[in-house]
MDTraj code that builds the backbone (N, CA, C; nanometers):
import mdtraj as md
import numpy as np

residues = "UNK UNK UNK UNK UNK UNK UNK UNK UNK UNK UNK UNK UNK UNK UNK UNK UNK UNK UNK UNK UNK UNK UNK UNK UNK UNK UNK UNK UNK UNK UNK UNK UNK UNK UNK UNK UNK UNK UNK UNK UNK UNK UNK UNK UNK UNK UNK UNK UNK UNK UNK UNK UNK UNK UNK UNK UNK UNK UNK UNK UNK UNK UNK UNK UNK UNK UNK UNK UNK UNK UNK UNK UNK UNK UNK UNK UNK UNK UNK UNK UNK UNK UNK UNK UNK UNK UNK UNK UNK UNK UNK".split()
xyz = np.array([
    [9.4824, 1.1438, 4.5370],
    [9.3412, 1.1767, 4.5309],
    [9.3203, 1.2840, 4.4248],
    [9.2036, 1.2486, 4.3430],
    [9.1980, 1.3666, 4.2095],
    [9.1569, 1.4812, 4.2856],
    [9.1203, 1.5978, 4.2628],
    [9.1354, 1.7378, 4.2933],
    [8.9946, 1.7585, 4.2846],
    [8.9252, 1.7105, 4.1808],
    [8.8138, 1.7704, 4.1406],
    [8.6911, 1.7116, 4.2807],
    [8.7095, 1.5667, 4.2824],
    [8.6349, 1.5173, 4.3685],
    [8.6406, 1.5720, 4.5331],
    [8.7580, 1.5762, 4.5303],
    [8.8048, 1.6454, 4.6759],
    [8.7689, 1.8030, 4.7161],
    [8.7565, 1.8618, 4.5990],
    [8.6851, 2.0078, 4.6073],
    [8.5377, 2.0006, 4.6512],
    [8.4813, 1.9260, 4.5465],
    [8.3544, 1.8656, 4.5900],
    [8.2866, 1.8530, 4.6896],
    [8.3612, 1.7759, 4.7528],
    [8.3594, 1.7256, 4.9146],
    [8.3715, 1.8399, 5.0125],
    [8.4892, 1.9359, 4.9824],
    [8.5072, 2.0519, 5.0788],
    [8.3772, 2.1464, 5.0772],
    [8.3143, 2.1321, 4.9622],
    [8.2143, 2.2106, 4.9280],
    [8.1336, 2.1754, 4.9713],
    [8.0661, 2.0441, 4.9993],
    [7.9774, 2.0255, 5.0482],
    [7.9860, 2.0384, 5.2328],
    [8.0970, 2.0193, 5.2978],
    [8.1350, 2.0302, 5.4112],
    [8.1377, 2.1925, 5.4626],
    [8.1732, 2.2857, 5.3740],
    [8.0879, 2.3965, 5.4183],
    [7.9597, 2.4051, 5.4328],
    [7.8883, 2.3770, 5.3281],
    [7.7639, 2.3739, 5.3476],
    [7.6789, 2.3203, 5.4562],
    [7.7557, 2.1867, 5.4558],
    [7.7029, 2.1400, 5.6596],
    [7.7128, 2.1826, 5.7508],
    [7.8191, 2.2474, 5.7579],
    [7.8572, 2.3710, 5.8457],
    [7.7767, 2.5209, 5.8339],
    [7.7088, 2.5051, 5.7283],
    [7.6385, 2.6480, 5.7251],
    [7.7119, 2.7802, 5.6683],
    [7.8210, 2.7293, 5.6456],
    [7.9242, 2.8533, 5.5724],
    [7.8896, 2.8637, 5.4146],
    [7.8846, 3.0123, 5.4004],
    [7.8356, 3.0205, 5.2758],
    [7.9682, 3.0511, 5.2195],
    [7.9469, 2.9432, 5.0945],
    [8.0775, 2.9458, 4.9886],
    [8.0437, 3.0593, 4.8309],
    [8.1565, 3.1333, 4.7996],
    [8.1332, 3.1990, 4.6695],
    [8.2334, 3.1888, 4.6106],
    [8.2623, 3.1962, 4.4926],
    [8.3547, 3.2161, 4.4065],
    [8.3619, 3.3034, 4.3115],
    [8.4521, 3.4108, 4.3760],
    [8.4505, 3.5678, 4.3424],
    [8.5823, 3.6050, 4.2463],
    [8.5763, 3.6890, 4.1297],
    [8.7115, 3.7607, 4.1124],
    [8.8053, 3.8574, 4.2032],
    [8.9037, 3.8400, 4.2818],
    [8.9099, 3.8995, 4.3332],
    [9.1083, 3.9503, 4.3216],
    [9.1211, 4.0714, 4.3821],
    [9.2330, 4.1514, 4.3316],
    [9.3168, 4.0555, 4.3584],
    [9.4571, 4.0815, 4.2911],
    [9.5463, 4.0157, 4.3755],
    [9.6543, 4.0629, 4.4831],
    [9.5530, 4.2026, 4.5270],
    [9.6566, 4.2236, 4.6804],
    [9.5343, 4.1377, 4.7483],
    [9.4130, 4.0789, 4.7709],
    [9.3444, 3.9411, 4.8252],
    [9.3933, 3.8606, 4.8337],
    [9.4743, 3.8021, 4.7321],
    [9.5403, 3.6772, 4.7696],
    [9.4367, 3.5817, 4.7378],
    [9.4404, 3.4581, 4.7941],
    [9.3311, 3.3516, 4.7122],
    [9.1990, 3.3434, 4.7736],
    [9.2030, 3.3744, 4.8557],
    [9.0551, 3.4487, 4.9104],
    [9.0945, 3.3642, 5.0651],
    [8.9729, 3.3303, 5.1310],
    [8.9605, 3.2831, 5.2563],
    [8.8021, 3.2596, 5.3682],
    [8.8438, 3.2434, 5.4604],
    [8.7272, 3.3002, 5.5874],
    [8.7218, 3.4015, 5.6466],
    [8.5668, 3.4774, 5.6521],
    [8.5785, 3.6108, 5.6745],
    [8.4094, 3.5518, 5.7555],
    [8.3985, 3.6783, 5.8342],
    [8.3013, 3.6479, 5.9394],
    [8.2067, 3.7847, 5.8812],
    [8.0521, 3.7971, 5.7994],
    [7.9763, 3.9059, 5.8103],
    [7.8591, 3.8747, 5.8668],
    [7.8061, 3.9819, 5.9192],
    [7.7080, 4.0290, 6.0084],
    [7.7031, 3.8697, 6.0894],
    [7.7971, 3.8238, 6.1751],
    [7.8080, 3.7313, 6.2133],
    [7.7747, 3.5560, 6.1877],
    [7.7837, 3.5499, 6.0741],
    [7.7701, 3.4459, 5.9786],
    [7.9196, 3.4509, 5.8758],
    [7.9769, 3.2907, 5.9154],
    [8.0988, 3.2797, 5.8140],
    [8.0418, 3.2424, 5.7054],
    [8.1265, 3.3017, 5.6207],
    [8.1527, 3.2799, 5.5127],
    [8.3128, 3.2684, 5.4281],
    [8.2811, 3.1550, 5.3157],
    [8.4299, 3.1665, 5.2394],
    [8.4428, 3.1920, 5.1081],
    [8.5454, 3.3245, 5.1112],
    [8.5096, 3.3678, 4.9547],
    [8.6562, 3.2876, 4.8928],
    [8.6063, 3.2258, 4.7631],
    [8.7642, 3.1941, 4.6682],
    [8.7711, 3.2736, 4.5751],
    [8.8652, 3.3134, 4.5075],
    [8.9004, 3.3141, 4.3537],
    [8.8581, 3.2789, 4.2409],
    [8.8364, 3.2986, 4.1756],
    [8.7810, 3.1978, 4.0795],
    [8.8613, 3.1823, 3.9622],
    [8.8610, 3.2236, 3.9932],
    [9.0322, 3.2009, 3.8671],
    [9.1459, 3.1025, 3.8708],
    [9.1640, 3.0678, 4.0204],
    [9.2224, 3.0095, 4.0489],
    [9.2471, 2.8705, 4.0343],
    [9.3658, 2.8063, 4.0585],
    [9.3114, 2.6560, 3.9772],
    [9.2609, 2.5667, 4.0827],
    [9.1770, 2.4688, 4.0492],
    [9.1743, 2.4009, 4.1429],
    [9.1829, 2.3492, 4.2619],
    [9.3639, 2.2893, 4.2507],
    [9.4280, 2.2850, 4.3264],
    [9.4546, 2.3517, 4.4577],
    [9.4528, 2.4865, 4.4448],
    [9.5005, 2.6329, 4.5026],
    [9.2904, 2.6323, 4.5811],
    [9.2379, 2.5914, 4.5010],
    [9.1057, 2.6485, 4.5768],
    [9.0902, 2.5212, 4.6785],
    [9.1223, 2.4093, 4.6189],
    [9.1252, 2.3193, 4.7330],
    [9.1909, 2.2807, 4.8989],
    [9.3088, 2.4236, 4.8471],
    [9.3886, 2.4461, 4.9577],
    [9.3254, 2.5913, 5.0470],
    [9.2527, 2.6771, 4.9789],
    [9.1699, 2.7518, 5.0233],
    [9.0770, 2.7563, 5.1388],
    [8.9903, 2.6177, 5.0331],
    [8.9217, 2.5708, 5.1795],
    [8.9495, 2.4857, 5.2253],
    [9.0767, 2.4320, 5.2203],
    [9.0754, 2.3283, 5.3794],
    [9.1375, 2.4418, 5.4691],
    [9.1972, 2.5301, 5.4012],
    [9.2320, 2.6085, 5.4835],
    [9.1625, 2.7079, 5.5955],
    [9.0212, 2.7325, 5.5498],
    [8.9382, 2.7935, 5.5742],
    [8.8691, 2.7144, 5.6768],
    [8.8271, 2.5851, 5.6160],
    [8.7825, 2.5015, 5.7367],
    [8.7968, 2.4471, 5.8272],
    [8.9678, 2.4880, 5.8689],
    [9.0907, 2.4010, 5.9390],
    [9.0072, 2.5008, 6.0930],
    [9.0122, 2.6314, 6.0322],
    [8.9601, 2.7085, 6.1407],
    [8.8028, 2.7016, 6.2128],
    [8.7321, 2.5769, 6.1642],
    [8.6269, 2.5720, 6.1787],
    [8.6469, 2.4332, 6.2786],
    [8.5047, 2.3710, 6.3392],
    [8.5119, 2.2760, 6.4086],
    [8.4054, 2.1316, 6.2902],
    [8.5054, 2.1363, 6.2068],
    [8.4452, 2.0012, 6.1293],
    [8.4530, 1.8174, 6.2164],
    [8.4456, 1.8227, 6.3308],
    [8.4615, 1.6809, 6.4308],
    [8.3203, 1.5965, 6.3745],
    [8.2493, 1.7110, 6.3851],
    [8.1213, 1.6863, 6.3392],
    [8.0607, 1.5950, 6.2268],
    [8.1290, 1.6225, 6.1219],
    [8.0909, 1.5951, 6.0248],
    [8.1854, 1.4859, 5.9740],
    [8.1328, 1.4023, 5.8555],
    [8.2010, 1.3237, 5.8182],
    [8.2840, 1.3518, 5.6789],
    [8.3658, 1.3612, 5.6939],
    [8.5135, 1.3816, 5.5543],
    [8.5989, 1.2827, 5.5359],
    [8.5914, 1.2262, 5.4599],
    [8.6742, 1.1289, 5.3426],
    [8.8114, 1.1131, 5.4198],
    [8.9039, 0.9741, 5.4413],
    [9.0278, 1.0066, 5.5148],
    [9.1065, 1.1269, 5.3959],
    [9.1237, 1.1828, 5.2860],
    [9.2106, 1.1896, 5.2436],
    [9.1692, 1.3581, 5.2584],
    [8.9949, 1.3910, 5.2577],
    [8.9618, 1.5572, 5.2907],
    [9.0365, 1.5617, 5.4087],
    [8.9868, 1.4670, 5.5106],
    [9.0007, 1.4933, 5.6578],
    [9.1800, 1.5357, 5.6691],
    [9.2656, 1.3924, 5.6265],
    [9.4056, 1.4629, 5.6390],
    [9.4597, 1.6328, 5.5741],
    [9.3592, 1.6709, 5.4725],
    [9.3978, 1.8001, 5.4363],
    [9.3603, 1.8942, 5.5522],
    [9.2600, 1.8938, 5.5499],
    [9.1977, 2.0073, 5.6933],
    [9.2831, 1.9720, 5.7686],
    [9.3085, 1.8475, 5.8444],
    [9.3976, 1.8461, 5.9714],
    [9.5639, 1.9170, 5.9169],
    [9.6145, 1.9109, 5.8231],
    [9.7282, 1.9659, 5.7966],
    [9.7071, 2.1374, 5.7954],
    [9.6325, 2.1536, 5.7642],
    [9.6499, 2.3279, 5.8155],
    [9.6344, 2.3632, 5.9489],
    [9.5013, 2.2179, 6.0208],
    [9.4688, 2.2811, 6.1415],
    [9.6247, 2.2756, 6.2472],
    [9.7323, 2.1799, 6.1738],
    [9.8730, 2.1609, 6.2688],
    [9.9348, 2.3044, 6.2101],
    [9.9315, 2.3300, 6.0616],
    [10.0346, 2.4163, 6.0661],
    [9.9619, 2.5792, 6.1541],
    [9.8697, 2.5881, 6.1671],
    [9.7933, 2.7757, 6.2216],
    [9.8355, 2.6839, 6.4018],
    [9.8673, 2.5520, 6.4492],
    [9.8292, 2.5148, 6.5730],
    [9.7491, 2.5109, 6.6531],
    [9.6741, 2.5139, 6.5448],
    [9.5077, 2.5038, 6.6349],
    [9.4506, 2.3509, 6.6715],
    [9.5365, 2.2392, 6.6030],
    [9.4898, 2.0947, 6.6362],
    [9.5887, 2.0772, 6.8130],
])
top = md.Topology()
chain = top.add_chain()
for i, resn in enumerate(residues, 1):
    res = top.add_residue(resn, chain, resSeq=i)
    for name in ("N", "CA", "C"):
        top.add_atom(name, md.element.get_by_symbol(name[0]), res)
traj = md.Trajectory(xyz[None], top)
């Protein structure tokens, strides 16, 4: 699956979810960014620097922790989210 389209998709799947997405410079004791909860509204900040790839793993990572059942994701988004949601053991 190309990268670009699949980002796409994650992006828009926050958005159904109501999570606000940014793409920030951020240090690198941050790391590639993530999910962070303010004034009780998630949000996911990335990198922007980062490639692609790495942001695409960002947010499935981010969303693994979310309850996407809901929504509809592509088999190949859906197997990404579900692979983080096995590795944190939250599936």
């Amino acid at each position: 699956m190309k990268m670009e389209p699949l980002l796409e998709e994650l992006e828009a799947a926050a958005a159904k979810l109501g999570v606000r997405l940014s793409y920030e410079s951020l240090s690198d004791s941050v790391g590639g960014g993530g999910l962070c909860k303010v004034n009780g509204t998630y949000r996911i900040i990335i990198d922007k620097r980062s490639t692609v790839s790495e942001k695409v793993g960002t947010l499935a990572k981010a969303l693994a922790s979310l309850d996407t059942g809901g929504i509809f994701l592509s088999p190949g988004a859906r197997a990404i989210v579900e692979r983080y949601q096995v590795m944190s053991g939250r599936q």
